[in-house]
C-alpha positions as CSV (number, residue, x, y, z in Angstrom):
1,X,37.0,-12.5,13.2
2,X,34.7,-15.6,12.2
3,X,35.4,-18.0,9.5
4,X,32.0,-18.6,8.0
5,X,31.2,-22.0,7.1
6,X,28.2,-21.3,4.7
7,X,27.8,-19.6,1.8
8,X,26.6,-16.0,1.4
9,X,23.3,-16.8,1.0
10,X,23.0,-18.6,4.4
11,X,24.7,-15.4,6.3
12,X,22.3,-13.2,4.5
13,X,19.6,-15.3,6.1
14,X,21.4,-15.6,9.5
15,X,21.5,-11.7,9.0
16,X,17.3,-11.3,8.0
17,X,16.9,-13.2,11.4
18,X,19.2,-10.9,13.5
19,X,17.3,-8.3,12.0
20,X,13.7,-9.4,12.7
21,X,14.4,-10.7,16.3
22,X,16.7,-8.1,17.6
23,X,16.0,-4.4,17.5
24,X,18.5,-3.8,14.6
25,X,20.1,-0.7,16.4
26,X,21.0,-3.0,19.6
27,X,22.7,-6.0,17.3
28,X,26.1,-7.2,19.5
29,X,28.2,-9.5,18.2
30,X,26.5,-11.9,21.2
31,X,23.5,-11.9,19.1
32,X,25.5,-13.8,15.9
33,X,27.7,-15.7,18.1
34,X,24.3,-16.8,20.4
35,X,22.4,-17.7,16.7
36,X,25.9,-19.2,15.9
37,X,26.1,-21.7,18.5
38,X,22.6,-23.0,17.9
39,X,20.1,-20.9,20.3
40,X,16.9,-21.0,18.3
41,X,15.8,-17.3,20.0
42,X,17.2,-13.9,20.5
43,X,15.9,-12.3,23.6
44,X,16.0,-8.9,23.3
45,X,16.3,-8.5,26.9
46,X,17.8,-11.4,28.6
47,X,17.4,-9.7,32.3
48,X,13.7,-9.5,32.2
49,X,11.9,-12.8,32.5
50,X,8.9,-12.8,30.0
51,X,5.3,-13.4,31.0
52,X,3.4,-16.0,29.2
53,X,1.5,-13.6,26.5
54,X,4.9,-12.3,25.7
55,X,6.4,-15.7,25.5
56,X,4.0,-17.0,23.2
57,X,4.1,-13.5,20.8
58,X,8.0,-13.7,21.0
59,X,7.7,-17.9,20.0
60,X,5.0,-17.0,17.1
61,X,7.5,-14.1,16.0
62,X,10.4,-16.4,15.9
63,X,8.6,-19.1,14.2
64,X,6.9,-17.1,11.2
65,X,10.6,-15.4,10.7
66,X,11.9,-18.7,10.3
67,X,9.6,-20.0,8.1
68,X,9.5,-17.2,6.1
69,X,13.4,-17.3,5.6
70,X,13.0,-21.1,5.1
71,X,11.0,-20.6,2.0
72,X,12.3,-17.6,0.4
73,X,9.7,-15.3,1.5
74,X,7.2,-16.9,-0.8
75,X,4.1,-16.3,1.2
76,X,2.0,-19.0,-0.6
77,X,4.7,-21.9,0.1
78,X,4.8,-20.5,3.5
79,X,1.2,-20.7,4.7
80,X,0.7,-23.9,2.9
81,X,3.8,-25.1,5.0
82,X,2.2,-23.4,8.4
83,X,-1.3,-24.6,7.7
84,X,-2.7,-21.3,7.6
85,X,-4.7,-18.9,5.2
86,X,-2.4,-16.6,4.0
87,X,-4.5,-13.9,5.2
88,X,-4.0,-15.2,8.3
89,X,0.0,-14.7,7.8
90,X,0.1,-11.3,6.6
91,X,-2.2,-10.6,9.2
92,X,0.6,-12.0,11.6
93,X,3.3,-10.4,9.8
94,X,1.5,-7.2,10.4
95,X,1.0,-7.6,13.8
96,X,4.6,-8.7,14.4
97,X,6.0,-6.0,12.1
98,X,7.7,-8.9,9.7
99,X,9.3,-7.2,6.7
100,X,11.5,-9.0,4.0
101,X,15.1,-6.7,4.2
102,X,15.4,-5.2,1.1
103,X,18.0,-7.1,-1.2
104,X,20.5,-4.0,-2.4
């Protein structure tokens, strides 16, 4: 067990960034404890050692999730924040397959 510290809406958005940077079939418990103890990126493969290409996609990924989660999905605050065109983020998202998790 895990004595959460926050509130439920911080462990949903703990949870929203499991989600985007982990295939969600392949969550451990690692993943939360590893985003728990501060490491600012999942790696969804920890043996293999990323090329550059793949470590800037997997940074960009990683940084649009979190901004994303930082201002409640709202898309406008969040390319103003970015200093971006919004088209240019949903473009992103796209690319990265971004999706807000559905709030049932």
């Amino acid at each position: 067990t895990y004595d959460w510290p926050g509130n439920v809406r911080e462990l949903r958005h703990l949870m929203e960034r499991v989600f985007v940077l982990v295939e969600p079939l392949k969550v451990t418990s690692q993943h939360l404890y590893d985003l728990l103890a501060g490491k600012r990126s999942l790696s969804r493969d920890e043996e293999e050692d990323p090329d550059y290409r793949q470590a800037v996609k997997a940074f960009e990924k990683s940084y649009i999730t979190n901004q994303l989660i930082s201002n409640g999905w709202n898309i406008s605050q969040t390319a103003r924040r970015m200093r971006v065109a919004r088209s240019m983020l949903y473009k992103k998202m796209d690319e990265y397959g971004i999706r807000q998790m559905s709030s049932d």
